[in-house]
N, C-alpha and C positions, 0 to 999 in steps of 0.2 A: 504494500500500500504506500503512494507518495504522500506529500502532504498533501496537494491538492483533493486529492482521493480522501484523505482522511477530515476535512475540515468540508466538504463538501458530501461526504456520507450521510444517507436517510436510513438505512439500513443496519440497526445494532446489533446483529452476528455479525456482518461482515467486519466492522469495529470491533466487539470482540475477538472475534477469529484472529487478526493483529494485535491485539494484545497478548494473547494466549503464549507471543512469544518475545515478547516483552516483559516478562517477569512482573507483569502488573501486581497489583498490590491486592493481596487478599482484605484488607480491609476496604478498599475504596472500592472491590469489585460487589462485594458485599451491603455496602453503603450502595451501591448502583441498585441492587435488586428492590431493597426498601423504598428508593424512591420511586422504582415502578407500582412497588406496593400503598405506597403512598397518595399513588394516584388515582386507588379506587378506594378512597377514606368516603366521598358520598355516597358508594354504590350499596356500600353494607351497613349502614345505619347503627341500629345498635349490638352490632355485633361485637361484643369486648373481647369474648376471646380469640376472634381475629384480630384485631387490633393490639389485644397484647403480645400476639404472636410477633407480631412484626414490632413491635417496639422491643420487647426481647434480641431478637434476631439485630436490631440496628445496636442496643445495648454490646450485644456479643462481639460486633465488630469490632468496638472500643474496647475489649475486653476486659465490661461492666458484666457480663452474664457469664455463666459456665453453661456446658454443652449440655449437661443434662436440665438446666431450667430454660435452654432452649429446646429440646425434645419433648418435655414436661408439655410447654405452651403451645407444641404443635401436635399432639395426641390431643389436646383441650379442642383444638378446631378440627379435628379427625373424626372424633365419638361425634359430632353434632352433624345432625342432617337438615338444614333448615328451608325447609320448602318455601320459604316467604324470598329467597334468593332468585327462585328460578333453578330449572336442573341444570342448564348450562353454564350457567352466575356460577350458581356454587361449584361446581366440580371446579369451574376454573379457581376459584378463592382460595379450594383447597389445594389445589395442583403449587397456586403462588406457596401458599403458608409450606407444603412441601420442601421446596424446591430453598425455601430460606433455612432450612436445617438441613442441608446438604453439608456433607463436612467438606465436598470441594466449592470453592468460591467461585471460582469459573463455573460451573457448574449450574449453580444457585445464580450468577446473573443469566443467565444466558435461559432456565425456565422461567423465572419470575418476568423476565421481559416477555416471551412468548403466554404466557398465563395473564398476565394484568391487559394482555392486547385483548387476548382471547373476550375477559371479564367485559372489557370494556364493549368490545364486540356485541358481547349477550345481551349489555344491556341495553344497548342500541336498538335491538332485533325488540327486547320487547317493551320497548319506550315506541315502537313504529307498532306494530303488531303482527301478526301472521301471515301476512302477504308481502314481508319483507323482500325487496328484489335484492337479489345474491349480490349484485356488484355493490347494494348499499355494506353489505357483510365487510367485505374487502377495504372498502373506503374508510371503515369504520375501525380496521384494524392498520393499514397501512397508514393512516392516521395519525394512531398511534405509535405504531414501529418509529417514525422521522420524529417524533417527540424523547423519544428514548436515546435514541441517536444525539439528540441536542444534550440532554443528561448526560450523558456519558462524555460529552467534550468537556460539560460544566465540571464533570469530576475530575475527570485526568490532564485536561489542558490541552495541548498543540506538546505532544513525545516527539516531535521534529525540532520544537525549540524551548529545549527544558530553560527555566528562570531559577535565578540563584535568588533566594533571599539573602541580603546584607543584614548583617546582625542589627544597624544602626536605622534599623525601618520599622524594628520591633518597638517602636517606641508605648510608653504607658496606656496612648491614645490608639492605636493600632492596637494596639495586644488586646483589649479593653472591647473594640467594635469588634475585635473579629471573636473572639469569646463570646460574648451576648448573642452572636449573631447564631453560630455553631452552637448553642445551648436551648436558643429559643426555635432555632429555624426560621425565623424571622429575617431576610436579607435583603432588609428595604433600609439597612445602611451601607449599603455595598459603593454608593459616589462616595459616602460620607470616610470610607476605608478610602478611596484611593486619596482623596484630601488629605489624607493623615500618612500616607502612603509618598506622596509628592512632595509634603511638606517636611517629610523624613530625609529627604533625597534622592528618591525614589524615581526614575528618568525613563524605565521600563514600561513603554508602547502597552506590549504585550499584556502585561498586569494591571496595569492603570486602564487599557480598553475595556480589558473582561470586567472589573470591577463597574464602571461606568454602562457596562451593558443593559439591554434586557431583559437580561437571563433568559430562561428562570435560573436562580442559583438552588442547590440541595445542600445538604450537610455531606459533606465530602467535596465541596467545592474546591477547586485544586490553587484558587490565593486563597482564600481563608484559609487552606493546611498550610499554605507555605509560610503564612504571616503565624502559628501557633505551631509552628516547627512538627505539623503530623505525615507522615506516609504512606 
């Protein structure tokens, strides 16, 4: 893959698939699947124990959780059958919640991307009703997939032009926004970081663009790791 190819990607296997040999990061690939998962937080309502599946599974990245109170939290969404999902919704919910207690990380992005498209799919089909036409199905997932795609830049950055963070960028004001932001998932201080970022020294195109973008940013955003020295 060139860079062209990779910054113009709609397609999240074939972006994975290039990672797969880049020694990506088990955590931020990890952190990729949650925020696919992430993105069906209105489809399941009050589903908690999906929900704490995947807050678990985002937990364990950070490892805040151990592997068995992330198996624990996906047995919780396994035993449950809940017909108020739709047969297609759920199997897919649970294919995601799956695929997030994979002990290979690669692995677990690359279902949870295909699952949360799926999800998104189902719900489509029956937010339209029964006389869905097929190519609305398609639209509705490939949709999807170029969303994923964008996520996964937000995570890992441009791997053609890695950014050195300088010690002297980390300042109280920086370390501070990008903390708050990675804590709350809130990343509507993302101009406010490169502010503090520029005013550090900080002269990098690259880091000061993606900041000022918009987005979406996730928690594994590859300047906020780089400003909170994570991998």
């Amino acid at each position: 893959m060139t860079e062209a190819e990779w910054l113009a990607c709609d397609d999240p296997e074939e972006t994975l698939d290039f990672l797969r040999g880049q020694q990506a990061s088990d955590r931020k690939l990890r952190l990729f699947a949650v925020a696919c998962c992430r993105r069906l937080w209105h489809l399941v309502g009050g589903e908690e124990s999906w929900k704490r599946a995947v807050e678990v599974a985002e937990q364990y990245a950070d490892s805040l959780a151990t592997g068995s109170q992330r198996s624990a939290a996906r047995r919780a969404v396994a035993s449950r059958d809940n017909e108020a999902l739709g047969g297609m919704l759920c199997a897919a919910v649970k294919s995601v919640v799956k695929s997030i207690a994979s002990e290979a990380a690669m692995d677990s992005s690359s279902i949870a991307a295909n699952a949360a498209a799926s999800a998104l799919m189902a719900a489509r089909s029956r937010a339209v009703g029964d006389d869905l036409v097929h190519a609305n199905y398609e639209t509705a997932f490939e949709s999807e997939r170029t969303r994923q795609a964008v996520l996964l830049r937000d995570i890992f950055g441009n791997p053609f032009r890695p950014v050195t963070c300088h010690p002297e960028w980390r300042t109280d004001t920086a370390l501070s926004l990008a903390r708050g932001m990675y804590e709350s998932r809130d990343f509507s201080a993302m101009p406010i970081l490169a502010d503090a970022l520029q005013d550090a020294g900080c002269d990098g195109d690259d880091i000061l663009s993606h900041c000022r973008s918009d987005g979406p940013h996730v928690r594994g955003c590859w300047a906020v790791d780089l400003v909170l020295g994570k991998e």
